[in-house]
C-alpha positions in Angstrom: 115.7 -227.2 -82.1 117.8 -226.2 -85.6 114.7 -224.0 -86.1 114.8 -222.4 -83.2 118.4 -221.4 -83.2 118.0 -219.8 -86.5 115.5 -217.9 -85.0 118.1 -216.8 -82.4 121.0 -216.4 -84.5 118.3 -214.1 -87.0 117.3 -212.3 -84.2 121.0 -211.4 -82.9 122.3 -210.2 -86.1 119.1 -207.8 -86.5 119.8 -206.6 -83.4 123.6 -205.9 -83.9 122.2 -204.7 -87.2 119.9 -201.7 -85.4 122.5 -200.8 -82.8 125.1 -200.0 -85.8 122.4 -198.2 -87.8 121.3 -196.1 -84.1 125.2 -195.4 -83.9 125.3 -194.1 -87.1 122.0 -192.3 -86.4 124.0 -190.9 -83.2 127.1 -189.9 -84.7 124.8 -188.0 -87.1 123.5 -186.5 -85.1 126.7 -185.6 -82.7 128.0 -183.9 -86.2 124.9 -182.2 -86.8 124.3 -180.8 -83.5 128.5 -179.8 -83.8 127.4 -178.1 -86.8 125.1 -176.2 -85.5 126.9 -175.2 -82.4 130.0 -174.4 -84.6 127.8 -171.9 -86.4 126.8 -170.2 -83.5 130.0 -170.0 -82.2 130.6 -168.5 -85.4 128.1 -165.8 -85.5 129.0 -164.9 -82.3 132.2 -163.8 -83.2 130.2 -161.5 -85.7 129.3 -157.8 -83.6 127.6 -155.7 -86.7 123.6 -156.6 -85.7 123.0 -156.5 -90.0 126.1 -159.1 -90.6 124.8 -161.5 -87.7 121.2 -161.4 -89.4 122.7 -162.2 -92.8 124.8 -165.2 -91.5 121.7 -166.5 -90.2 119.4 -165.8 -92.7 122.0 -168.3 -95.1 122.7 -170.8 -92.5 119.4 -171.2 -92.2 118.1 -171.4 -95.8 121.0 -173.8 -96.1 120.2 -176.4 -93.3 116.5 -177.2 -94.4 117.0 -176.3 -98.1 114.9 -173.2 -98.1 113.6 -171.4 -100.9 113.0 -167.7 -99.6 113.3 -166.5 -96.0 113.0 -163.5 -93.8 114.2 -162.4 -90.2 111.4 -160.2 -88.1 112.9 -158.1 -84.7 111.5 -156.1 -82.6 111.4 -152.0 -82.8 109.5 -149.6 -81.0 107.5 -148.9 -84.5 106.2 -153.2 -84.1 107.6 -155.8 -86.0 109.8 -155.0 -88.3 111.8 -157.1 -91.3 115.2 -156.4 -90.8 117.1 -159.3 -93.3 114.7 -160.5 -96.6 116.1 -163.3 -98.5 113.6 -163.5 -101.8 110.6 -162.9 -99.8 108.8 -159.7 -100.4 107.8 -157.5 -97.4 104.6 -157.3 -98.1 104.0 -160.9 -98.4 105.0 -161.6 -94.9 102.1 -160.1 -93.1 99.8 -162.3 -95.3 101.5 -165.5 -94.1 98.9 -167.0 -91.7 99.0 -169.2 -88.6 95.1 -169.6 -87.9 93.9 -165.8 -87.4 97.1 -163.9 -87.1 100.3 -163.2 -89.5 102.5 -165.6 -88.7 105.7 -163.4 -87.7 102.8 -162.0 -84.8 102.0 -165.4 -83.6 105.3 -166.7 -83.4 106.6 -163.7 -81.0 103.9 -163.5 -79.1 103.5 -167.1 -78.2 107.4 -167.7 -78.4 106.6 -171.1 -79.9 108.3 -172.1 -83.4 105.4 -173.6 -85.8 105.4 -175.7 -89.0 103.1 -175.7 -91.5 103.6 -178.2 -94.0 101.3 -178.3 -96.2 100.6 -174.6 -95.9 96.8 -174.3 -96.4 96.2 -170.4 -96.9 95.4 -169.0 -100.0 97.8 -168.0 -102.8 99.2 -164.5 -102.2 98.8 -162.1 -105.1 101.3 -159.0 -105.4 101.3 -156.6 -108.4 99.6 -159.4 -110.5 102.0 -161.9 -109.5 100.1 -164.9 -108.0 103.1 -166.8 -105.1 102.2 -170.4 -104.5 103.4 -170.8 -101.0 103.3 -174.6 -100.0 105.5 -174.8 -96.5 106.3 -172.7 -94.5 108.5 -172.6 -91.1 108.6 -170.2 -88.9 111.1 -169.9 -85.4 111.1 -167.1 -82.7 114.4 -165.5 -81.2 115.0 -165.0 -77.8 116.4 -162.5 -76.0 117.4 -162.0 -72.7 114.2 -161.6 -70.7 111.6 -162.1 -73.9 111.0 -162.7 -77.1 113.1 -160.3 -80.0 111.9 -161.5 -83.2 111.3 -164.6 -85.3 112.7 -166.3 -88.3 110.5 -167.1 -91.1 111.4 -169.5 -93.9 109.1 -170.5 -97.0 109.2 -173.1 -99.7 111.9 -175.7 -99.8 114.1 -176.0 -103.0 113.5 -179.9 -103.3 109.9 -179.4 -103.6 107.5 -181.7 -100.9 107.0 -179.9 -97.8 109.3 -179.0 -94.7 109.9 -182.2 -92.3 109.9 -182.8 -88.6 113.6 -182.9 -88.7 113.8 -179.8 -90.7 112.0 -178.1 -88.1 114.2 -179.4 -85.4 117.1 -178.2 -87.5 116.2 -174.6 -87.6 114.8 -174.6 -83.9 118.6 -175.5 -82.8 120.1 -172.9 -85.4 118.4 -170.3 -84.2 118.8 -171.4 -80.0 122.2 -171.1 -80.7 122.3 -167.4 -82.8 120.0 -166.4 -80.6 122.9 -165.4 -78.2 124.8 -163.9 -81.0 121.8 -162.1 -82.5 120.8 -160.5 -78.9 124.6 -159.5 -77.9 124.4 -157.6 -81.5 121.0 -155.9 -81.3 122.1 -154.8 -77.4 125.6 -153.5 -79.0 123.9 -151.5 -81.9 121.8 -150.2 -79.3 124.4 -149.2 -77.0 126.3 -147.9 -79.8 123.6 -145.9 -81.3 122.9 -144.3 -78.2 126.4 -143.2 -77.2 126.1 -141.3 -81.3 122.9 -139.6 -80.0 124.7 -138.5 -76.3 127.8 -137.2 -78.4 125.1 -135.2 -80.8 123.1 -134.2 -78.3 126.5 -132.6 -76.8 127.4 -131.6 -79.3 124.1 -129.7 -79.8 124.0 -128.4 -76.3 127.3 -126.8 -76.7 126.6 -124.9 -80.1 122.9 -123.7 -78.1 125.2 -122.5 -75.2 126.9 -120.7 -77.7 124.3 -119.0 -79.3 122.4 -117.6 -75.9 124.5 -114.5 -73.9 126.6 -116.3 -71.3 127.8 -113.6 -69.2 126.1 -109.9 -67.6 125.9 -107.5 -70.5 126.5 -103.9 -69.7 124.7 -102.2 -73.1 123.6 -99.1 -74.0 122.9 -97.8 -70.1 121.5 -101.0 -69.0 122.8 -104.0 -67.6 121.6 -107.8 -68.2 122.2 -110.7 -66.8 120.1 -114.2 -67.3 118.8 -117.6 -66.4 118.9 -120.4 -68.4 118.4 -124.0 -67.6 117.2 -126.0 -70.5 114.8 -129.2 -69.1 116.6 -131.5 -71.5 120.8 -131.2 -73.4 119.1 -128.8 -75.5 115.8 -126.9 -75.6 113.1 -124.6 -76.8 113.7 -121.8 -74.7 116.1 -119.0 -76.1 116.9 -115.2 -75.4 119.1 -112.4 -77.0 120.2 -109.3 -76.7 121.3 -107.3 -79.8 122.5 -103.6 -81.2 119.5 -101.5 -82.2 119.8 -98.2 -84.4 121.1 -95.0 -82.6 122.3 -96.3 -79.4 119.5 -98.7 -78.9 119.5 -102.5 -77.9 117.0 -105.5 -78.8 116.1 -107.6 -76.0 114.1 -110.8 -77.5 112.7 -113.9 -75.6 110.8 -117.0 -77.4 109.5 -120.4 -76.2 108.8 -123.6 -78.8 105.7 -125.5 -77.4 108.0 -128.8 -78.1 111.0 -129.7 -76.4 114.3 -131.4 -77.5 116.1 -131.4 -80.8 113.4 -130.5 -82.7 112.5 -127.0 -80.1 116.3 -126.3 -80.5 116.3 -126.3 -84.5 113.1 -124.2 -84.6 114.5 -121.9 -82.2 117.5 -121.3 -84.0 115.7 -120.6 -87.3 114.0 -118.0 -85.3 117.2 -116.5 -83.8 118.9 -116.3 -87.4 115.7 -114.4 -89.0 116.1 -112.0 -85.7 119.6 -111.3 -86.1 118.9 -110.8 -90.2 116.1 -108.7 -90.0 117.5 -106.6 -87.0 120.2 -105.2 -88.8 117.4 -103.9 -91.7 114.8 -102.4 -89.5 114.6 -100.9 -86.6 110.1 -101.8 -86.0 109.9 -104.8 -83.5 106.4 -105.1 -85.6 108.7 -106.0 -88.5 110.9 -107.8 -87.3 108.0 -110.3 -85.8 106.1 -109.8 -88.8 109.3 -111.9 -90.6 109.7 -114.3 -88.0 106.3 -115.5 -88.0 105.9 -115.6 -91.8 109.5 -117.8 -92.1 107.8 -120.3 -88.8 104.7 -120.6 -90.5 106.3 -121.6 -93.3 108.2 -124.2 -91.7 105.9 -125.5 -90.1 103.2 -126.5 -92.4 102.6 -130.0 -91.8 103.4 -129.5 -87.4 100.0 -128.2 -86.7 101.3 -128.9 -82.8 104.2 -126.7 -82.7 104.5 -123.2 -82.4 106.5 -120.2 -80.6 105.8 -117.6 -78.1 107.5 -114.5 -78.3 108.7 -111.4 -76.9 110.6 -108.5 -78.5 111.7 -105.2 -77.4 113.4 -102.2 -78.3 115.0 -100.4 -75.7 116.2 -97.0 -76.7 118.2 -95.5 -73.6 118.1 -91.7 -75.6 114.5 -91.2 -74.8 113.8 -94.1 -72.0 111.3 -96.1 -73.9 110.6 -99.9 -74.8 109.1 -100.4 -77.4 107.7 -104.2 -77.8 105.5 -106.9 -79.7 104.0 -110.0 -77.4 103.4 -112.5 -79.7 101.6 -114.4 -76.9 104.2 -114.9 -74.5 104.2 -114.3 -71.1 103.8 -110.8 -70.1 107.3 -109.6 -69.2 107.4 -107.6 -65.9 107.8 -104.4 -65.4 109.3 -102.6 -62.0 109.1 -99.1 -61.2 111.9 -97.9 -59.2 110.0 -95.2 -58.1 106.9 -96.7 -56.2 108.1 -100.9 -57.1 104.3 -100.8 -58.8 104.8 -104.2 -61.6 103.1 -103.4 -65.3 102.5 -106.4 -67.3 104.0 -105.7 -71.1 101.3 -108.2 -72.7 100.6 -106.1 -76.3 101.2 -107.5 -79.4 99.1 -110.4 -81.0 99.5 -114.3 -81.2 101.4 -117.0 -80.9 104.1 -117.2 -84.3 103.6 -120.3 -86.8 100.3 -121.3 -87.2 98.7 -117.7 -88.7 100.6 -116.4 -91.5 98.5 -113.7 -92.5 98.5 -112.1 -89.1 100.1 -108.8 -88.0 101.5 -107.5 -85.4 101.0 -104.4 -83.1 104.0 -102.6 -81.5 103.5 -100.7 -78.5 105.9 -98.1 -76.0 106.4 -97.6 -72.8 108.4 -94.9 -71.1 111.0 -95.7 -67.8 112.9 -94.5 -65.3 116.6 -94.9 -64.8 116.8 -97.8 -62.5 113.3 -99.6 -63.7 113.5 -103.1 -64.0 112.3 -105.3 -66.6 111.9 -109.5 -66.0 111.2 -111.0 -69.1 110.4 -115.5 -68.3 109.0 -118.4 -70.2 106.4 -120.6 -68.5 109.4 -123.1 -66.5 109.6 -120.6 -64.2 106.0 -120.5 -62.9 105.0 -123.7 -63.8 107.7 -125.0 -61.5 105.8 -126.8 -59.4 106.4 -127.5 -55.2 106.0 -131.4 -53.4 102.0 -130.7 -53.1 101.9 -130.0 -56.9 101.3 -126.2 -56.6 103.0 -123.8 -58.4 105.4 -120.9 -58.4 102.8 -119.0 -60.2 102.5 -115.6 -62.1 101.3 -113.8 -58.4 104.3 -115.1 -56.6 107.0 -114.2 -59.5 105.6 -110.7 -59.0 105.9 -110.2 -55.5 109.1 -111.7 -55.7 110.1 -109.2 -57.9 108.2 -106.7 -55.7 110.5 -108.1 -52.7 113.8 -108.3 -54.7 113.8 -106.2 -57.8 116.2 -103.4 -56.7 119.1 -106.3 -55.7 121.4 -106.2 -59.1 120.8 -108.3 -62.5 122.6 -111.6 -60.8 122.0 -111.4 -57.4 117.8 -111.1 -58.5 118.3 -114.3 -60.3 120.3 -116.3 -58.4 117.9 -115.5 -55.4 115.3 -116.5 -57.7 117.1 -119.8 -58.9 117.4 -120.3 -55.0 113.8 -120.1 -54.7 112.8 -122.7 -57.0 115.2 -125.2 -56.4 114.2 -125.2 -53.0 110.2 -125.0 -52.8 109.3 -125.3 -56.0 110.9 -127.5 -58.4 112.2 -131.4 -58.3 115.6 -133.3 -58.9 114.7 -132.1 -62.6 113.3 -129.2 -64.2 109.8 -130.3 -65.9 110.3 -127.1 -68.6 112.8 -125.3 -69.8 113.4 -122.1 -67.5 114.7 -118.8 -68.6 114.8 -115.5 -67.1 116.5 -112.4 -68.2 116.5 -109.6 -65.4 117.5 -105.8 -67.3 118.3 -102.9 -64.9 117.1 -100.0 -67.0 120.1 -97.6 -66.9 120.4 -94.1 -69.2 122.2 -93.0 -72.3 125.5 -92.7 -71.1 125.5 -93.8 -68.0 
């Protein structure tokens, strides 16, 4: 009986024993999970997506005593290390889980691993041979998917990373997650709101540089169309004083679009506006443009410009023009409405330095017409997919050509906005209509 009452007694005060080291366990716990949440809290507060990565990159090292570490997001170039604490770029990729880099399988499976021991190979860089003996590795979520990952190698005890280690840094990074994603989808807004004010910003110094208003020059009056497919665009027109009473009329296309249409295009308009004021040969002044392109564009084999330019010269009613191949302007006679295609000239500008350029002249009438396009116009394109087409632009000009400079176009703007194009123009479109007037008058 005495025996079995020790027993009993024994067996109480182990138990009593257990439950105070399972409390203590528990309020371990309680202040570890606190912790953690604390730090998130914390990196919430942060808003700057590089200081939120930072933070984490430290609280993490810090809560499973780890040696080097490195944060992996999303970009639309792949994965890409955005934080590296100690642990060379090129490294990560070489990290392993079975057949794939690590950083790859963790955000594409959006499952946290640990390897511990690590059993790849050593990892020689530059003749430095990295021992790399556990390794821990912890995707972020976002919103709707997986963002990136957090990688952490070697701790600085030594041994390898433990279960509880693991379930340290899966709870860190649950909690910055939220932090990490309201960051990345601030920088993004924010970045984007820089682009739409540059992009503005751009779109109003293009405005700027094409003629806003009808010209009355030299005899003839102008007035244009001009409705770029994007805030800025590779379409661009001038008009310009020529020698002795004279005017330039020019009209280019970049095969690009966007920012990158708009700078080229204004390289070329500078080189016109130079090399106007030294010569009066249209051959010349082409000449120029296409050697300055071609030059620019040695290494963007996919861009180039189409090009009209004309000298109009009111004292003995001739044009005279080079088509670097752009789209033959138009030609109306006032006397018959016949249409003559202005398609002389040579090739497309920035791609063939060496080439050179033909001029030709053509005589008109007082009260001709000349329509000078890019390809937006007749590549506008109707609900059944066909479109406006070179024959249809002529016989709308056949149909409408004697109506003045701005009544033609806005007829014509009419036209394809109602058959022929959708809620948005697929190209940038630009017409300039010239009534052909005389010295003078």
């Amino acid at each position: 009986m005495l025996n079995a009452e020790r027993e009993t007694a024994t067996a109480v005060v182990d138990y009593e024993e257990r439950i105070r080291e399972l409390e203590i366990e528990l309020e371990r716990l309680s202040a570890e999970y606190d912790g953690l949440a604390d730090m998130g809290a914390m990196l919430a507060s942060i808003l700057n997506l590089e200081e939120v990565l930072a933070a984490l990159m430290e609280m993490a090292l810090r809560a499973v005593s780890g040696q080097v570490g490195a944060i992996v997001l999303k970009t639309p170039d792949g994965l890409t290390p955005r934080i590296s604490y100690g642990l060379d770029d090129r490294v990560l990729p070489r990290i392993r889980w079975g057949n794939q880099p690590i950083v790859d399988r963790t955000v594409e499976t959006g499952e946290g691993v640990k390897l511990a021991p690590y059993r790849g190979s050593p990892i020689a860089i530059e003749g430095v041979v990295l021992q790399i003996d556990s390794v821990l590795s912890q995707p972020i979520r976002g919103t709707d998917d997986v963002v990136g990952c957090v990688v952490i190698v070697n701790k600085l005890t030594g041994g390898d990373f433990s279960d509880r280690d693991h379930d340290l840094l899966a709870k860190l990074v649950s909690f910055a997650s939220v932090a990490v994603e309201n960051a990345r989808l601030l920088s993004e807004s924010l970045e984007k709101q820089r682009m739409e004010q540059e992009l503005s910003l751009a779109a109003e110094v293009q405005r700027t540089l094409v003629p806003q208003a009808q010209l009355n020059v030299c005899g003839a009056t102008v007035d244009s169309l001009y409705i770029p497919a994007r805030r800025v665009g590779g379409d661009y027109f001038d008009v310009l004083p020529g020698p002795g009473g004279s005017f330039f009329l020019a009209v280019g296309d970049v095969s690009s679009k966007g920012v990158p249409a708009a700078l080229l295009m204004t390289a070329a308009r500078s080189v016109v506006r130079s090399a106007a004021q030294r010569t009066g040969s249209v051959a010349d002044i082409v000449n120029e443009i296409n050697r300055v392109v071609c030059a620019d564009l040695t290494d963007q084999k996919e861009m180039f410009i189409t090009f009209y330019l004309a000298l109009v010269n009111p004292q003995d009613r001739s044009i005279t023009y080079t088509n670097a191949g752009h789209l033959p302007p138009l030609l109306r006679r006032v006397r018959d409405g016949q249409i003559e295609q202005l398609g002389q000239g040579g090739v497309f500008l920035g791609q063939f330095d060496e080439f050179q350029y033909i001029e030709s002249t053509v005589s008109y009438e007082h009260g001709d017409r000349l329509l000078a396009y890019t390809d937006g116009v007749i590549e506008s394109a109707n609900k059944r997919g066909e479109l406006f087409g070179r024959t249809r632009l002529e016989d709308f000009l056949k149909r409408h050509g004697d109506a003045s400079p701005g009544e033609f176009l806005l007829k014509l703007r009419r036209s394809l906005e109602a058959d022929y194009t959708h809620a948005d123009y697929i190209d940038d479109v630009t017409a300039v209509f010239v009534e052909l007037g005389k010295a003078g008058s």
